[in-house]
Residue, then its C-alpha position, 0 to 999 in steps of 0.5 A: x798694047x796689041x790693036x787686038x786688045x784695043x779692039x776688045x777694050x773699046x767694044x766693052x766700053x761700048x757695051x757698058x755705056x749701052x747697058x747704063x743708057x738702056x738702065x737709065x730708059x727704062x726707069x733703072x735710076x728709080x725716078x721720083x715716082x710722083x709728078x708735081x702737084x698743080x697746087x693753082x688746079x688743087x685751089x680751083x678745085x677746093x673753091x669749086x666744091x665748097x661752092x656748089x656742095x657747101x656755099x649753094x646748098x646752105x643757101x637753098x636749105x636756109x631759104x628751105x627754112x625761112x619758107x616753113x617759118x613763113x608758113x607757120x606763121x601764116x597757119x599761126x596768124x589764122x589760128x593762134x592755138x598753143x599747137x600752132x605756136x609751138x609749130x611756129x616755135x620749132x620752126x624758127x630753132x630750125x631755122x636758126x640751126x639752118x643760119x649757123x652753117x650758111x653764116x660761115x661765108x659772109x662773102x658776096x652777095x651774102x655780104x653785099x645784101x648784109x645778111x648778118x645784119x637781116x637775121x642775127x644782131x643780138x642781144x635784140x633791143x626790146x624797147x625798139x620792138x616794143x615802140x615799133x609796135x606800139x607806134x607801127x612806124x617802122x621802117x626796117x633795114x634802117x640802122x636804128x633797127x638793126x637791133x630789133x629784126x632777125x631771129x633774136x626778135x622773133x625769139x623775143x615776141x615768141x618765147x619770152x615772158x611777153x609771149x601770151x596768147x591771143x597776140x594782138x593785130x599789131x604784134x603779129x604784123x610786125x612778126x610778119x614784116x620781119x619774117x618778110x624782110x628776112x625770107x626776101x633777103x635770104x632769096x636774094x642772096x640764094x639767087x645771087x650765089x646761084x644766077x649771079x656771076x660771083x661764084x662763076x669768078x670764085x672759080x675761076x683761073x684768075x682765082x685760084x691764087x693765093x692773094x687777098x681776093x683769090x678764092x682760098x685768099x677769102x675763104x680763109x679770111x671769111x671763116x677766120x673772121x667768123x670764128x673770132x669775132x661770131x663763134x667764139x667771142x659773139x656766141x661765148x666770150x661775150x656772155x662769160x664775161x671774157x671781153x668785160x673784165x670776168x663779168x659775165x652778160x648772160x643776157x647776151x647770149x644768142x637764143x636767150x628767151x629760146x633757151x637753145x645757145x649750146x646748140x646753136x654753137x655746136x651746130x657753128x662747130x659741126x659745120x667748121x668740122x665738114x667744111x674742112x673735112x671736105x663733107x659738102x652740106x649735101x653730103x658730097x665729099x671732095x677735096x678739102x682744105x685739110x687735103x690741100x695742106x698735107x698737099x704742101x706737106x703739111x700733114x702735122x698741122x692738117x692733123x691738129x686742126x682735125x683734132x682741135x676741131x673735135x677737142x671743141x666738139x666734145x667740149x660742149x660737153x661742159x656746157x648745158x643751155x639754157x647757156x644764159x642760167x649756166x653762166x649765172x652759176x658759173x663761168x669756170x667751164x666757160x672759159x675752159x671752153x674759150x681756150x679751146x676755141x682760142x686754140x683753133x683760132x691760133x692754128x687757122x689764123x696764123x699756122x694754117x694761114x702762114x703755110x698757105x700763103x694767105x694774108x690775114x685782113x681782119x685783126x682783132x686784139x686778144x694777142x693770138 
């Protein structure tokens, strides 16, 4: 070999390896176009949008309510009229429907303050509200009471049998204690939520993990256990007779003397559906926990729960309120609806829960 050739071979070489290199610098080798996703950022920001896009306006629109239930029981109590009643009626169904998406969290302040407890225990105990009344000595936020307070002993005084116009002295003072019990509590929590400092830790950097007191570690045990034990067993299985042996306790249901369960459940429904679409209670939409699981490449489950979102939805159809007389003549359609609901409590507790990393605290026993 002549040094001439050598000289040639060795400039080629150097030239070939330039052009690769340059290849390689300008993208050639066709690099993943996607950067790595900041899954902590994604939980930082699905915790901050429910906060104050969901979690802060449910509270101010229930508080928004308990304040127009105040003021028509004041109209009321001035003027017991039939037109006045039937204002103080709606505005409590109002009310009521307001509670069913502010309900969905019963973390922090709303926990602390056992807002639960303060609006919705039923089936309300009407021999407690009628010894109340007729012994004016009471004292409510007891436990003894816990069962006579709240929407479903509002319900009672207002639209049961019971209910007959003019109310005397000491009926509408208890009607005006519990509304006062309930109108302070929810202020209290709205308060909390928006001046306290829970919210302002839920967003935190230390919170956007995924362990059992991260934000998206209590979301998911928050609307998980509201599910089961609130929407689908308080709301339904309960008064069908799933959790007594198929015997059905249509007394149970939530709104019994209102008439009004259907409505109520799919309110709780609508407000599931938003939430993990990501339509904030204002109407603002952002990043969603069905966007953080196709985040993790998890677009198939992402899709189901959607879907069985909406399968729930549109089996509503197969109820008529009052829930209470449908369940007197029959049950079938019920529980057909309770499989449903079963079927969204499979996905979230353990696919979506699984998936995500999160730790299921509340247990119960109906095997899912």
């Amino acid at each position: 070999m002549n040094k001439s050739y050598l000289c040639k071979l060795v400039l080629g070489l150097l030239m070939i390896t330039s052009v690769l290199s340059c290849d390689k610098k300008s993208g050639g080798s066709d690099p993943d176009p996607n950067p790595t996703l900041d899954l902590n950022q994604q939980r930082k920001d699905i915790a901050s949008h429910i906060a104050n896009h969901y979690i802060v306006p449910a509270y101010d629109q229930l508080q928004g309510s308990m304040d127009n239930l105040s003021s028509a029981f004041i109209t009321f109590r001035e003027s017991q009229e039939e037109p006045n009643l039937e204002t103080l009626k709606n505005e409590l169904k109002e009310a009521w429907l307001t509670w069913q998406r502010a309900s969905l969290f019963q973390i922090g302040p709303a926990e602390t303050n056992a807002i639960r407890v303060v609006l919705n225990v039923y089936p309300t105990d009407v021999d407690k509200i009628v010894s109340n009344i007729t012994g004016q000595n009471y004292t409510l936020g007891t436990i003894e009471n816990r069962d006579a307070v709240g929407f479903p002993a509002l319900d009672y005084l207002l639209n049961s049998e019971a209910a007959n116009l003019p109310f005397d002295e000491n009926t509408l003072q208890y009607m005006a204690d519990i509304i006062d019990y309930a109108s302070s509590t929810v202020s209290l929590v709205q308060d909390d939520f928006k001046n306290g400092t829970y919210l302002a830790n839920f967003v935190s950097d230390q919170a956007s993990g995924t362990d059992v007191g991260s934000a998206l570690g209590q979301m998911v045990n928050s609307i998980d256990n509201h599910f089961q034990r609130y929407v689908r067993d308080g709301k339904l299985a309960i008064p069908a007779g799933i959790r007594s042996a198929g015997i059905p306790r249509p007394t149970t249901t939530e709104a019994f003397y209102g008439g009004y369960s259907v409505e109520l459940l799919t309110e709780a429904l609508e407000a599931y559906q938003d939430l993990f679409a990501g339509r904030g209670y204002d109407g603002t939409q952002g990043i969603s926990i069905l966007d953080y699981l196709m985040a993790i490449d998890q677009d198939d489950l992402s899709a189901d729960i959607s879907s069985q979102l909406q399968r729930c939805i549109d089996d509503m159809d197969k109820l008529t309120d009052p829930l209470s007389t449908h369940l007197e003549q029959s049950t079938e359609s019920a529980e057909m609806v309770f499989l449903t609901l079963q079927e969204f409590v499979t996905l979230i507790k353990s696919d979506m829960a699984s998936v995500m990393g999160i730790t299921i605290t509340n247990q119960d026993n109906d095997g899912d």
